[in-house]
Steps between C-alpha positions, in 0.01 A plus 500: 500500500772333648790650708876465554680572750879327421459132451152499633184543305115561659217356319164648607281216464165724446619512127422151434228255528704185611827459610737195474852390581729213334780333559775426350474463134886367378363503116123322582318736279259215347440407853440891607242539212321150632501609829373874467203360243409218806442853703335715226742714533369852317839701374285838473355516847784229680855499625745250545800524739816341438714361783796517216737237368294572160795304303703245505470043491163530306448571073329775469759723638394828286145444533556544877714774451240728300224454747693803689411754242119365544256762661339221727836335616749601795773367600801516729848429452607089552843439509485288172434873341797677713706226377401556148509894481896464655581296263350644208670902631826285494538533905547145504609256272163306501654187631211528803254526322601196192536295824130591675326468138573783331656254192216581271580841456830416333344252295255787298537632152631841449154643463366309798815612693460887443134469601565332827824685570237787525270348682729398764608854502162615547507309807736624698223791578274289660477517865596317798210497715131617371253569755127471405237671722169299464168647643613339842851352516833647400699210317881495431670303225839468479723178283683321814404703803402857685872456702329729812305441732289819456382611178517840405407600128855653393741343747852460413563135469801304349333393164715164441367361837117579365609335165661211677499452878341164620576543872187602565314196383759318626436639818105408465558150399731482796196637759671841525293725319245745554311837395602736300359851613337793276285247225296295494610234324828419274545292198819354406637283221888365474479189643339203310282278756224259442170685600476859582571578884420763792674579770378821706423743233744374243366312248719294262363396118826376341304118423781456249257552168852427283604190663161348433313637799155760488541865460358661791276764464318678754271759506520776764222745414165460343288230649566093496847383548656349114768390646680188331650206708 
């Protein structure tokens, strides 16, 4: 069983066989089903861990959408989906999100509408940060980063700057980074580049799947690395 503890969730990896995390989705959900068949990926025994950003540039909007109410899928909270749920609660007029992709929702039927309206709902209970504890490593993942430099499962953080912030990669393409304390290793999505990168123990698998680039998928428990590239 999993547990909460505000916008964190623990994932004790003993309960599955293999575990996996993806990038960013934005809509790829053909792509998603290519990729987790290339990894015989089992749904009853398996789990896959979102980085977030579920929705939003690609067509199959929905599809992406659902996989949150699917036993073997986790995911945190992108901004695309924070974007989304304000606009859909009427805290903002949605003009964010129809600017950063979020056009396809207005362009629905009724039906389809209603459906995703409560899907996008559903959402706004995912969490911010899910750590997974693997038979030897603790691993954090969070959307855009873990804005501390000591993780502690729990700690207050300001949620738009883990949605958001890119001053810590901009810090690590600029030589400046380094270690983040208390895991192992951290998995990030938010900002599109060509081939996945590390840094220290941050790993980032946005490879831009929606702008033509490969999902990324990497496993982090249960033998050989199925990672994508």
């Amino acid at each position: 069983m999993s547990k909460r503890n505000g916008y964190y969730e623990r994932v004790e990896g003993n309960e599955y066989r293999k575990i996996f995390v993806v990038g960013d989705l934005h809509g790829s959900f053909e792509k998603l089903l290519t990729r987790l068949s290339e990894i015989n990926f089992d749904p009853h025994h398996d789990l896959l861990v979102s980085v977030g950003d579920l929705i939003d540039r690609g067509n199959k909007n929905i599809e992406c959408l659902e996989l949150i109410r699917e036993p073997w899928f986790k995911a945190v909270k992108g901004n695309h989906e924070q974007m989304a749920i304000e606009a859909v609660s009427g805290h903002t007029n949605g003009s964010l999100w129809f600017q950063n992709g979020g056009e396809w929702y207005w362009h629905l039927d009724p039906d389809e509408k209603i459906r995703a309206k409560g899907l996008i709902q559903y959402a706004s209970t995912l969490p911010l940060v899910i750590e997974v504890q693997t038979g030897n490593e603790k691993i954090v993942v969070a959307h855009a980063d873990y804005p501390s430099q000591s993780y502690e499962f729990g700690k207050v953080l300001d949620p738009k700057e883990i949605m958001w912030s890119r001053e810590r990669f901009s810090r690590i393409v600029d030589g400046e980074g380094s270690q983040i304390d208390g895991a192992d290793q951290f998995y990030f999505g938010h900002t599109p580049i060509k081939k996945k990168a590390k840094a220290w123990n941050q790993n980032y698998i946005d490879t831009g799947a929606v702008f033509g680039g490969t999902l990324t998928i990497v496993q982090v428990q249960g033998g050989s690395n199925g990672e994508g590239d």
